[in-house]
C-alpha positions in Angstrom: 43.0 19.1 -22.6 46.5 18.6 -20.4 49.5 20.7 -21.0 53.2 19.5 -21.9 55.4 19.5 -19.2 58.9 21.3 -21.0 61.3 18.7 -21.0 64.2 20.5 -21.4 65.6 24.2 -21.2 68.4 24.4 -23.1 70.3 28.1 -23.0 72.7 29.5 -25.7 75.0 32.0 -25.4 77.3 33.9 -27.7 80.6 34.9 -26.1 82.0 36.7 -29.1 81.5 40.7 -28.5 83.2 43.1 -26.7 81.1 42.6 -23.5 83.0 39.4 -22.8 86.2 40.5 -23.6 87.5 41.9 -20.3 85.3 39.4 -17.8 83.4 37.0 -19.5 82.6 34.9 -16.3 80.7 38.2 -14.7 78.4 38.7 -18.0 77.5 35.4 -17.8 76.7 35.4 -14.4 74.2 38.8 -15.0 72.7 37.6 -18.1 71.5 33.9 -16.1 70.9 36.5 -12.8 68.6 38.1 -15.2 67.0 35.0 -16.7 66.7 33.4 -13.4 64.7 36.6 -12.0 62.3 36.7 -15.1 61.5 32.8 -15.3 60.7 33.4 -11.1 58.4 36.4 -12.1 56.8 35.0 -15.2 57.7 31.0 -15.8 59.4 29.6 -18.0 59.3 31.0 -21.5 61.5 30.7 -24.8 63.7 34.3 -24.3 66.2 36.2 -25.9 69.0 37.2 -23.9 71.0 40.4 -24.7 74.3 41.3 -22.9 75.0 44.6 -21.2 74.9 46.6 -24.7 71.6 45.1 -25.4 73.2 43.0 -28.0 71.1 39.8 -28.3 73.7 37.1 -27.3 71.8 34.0 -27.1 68.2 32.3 -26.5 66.4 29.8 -23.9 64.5 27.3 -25.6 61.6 25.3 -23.6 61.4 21.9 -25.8 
């Protein structure tokens, strides 16, 4: 039995709440920092991503 290979990650990410408002660019940056350091730790897995608040902001999908 063989494995799929993802083909794609595709990453969404909600810019709507207050931990965006002041530097949107920086909580961006630590949510992918964060994503980046799982996927290294674990592989590549469908994840939620939650911003500073631990407000889930977004997904990665593995399709």
């Amino acid at each position: 039995m063989t494995t799929k290979t993802p083909q794609e990650l595709l990453i969404t990410i909600r810019l709507s709440n207050d931990a965006f408002c002041d530097a949107p660019q920086h909580e961006v940056a630590r949510i992918l920092s964060e994503l980046a350091y799982h996927f290294k730790e674990n592989g590549l897995s469908d994840r939620a991503l939650h911003d500073i608040n631990g407000n889930t902001v977004g997904r990665s999908y593995l399709t």
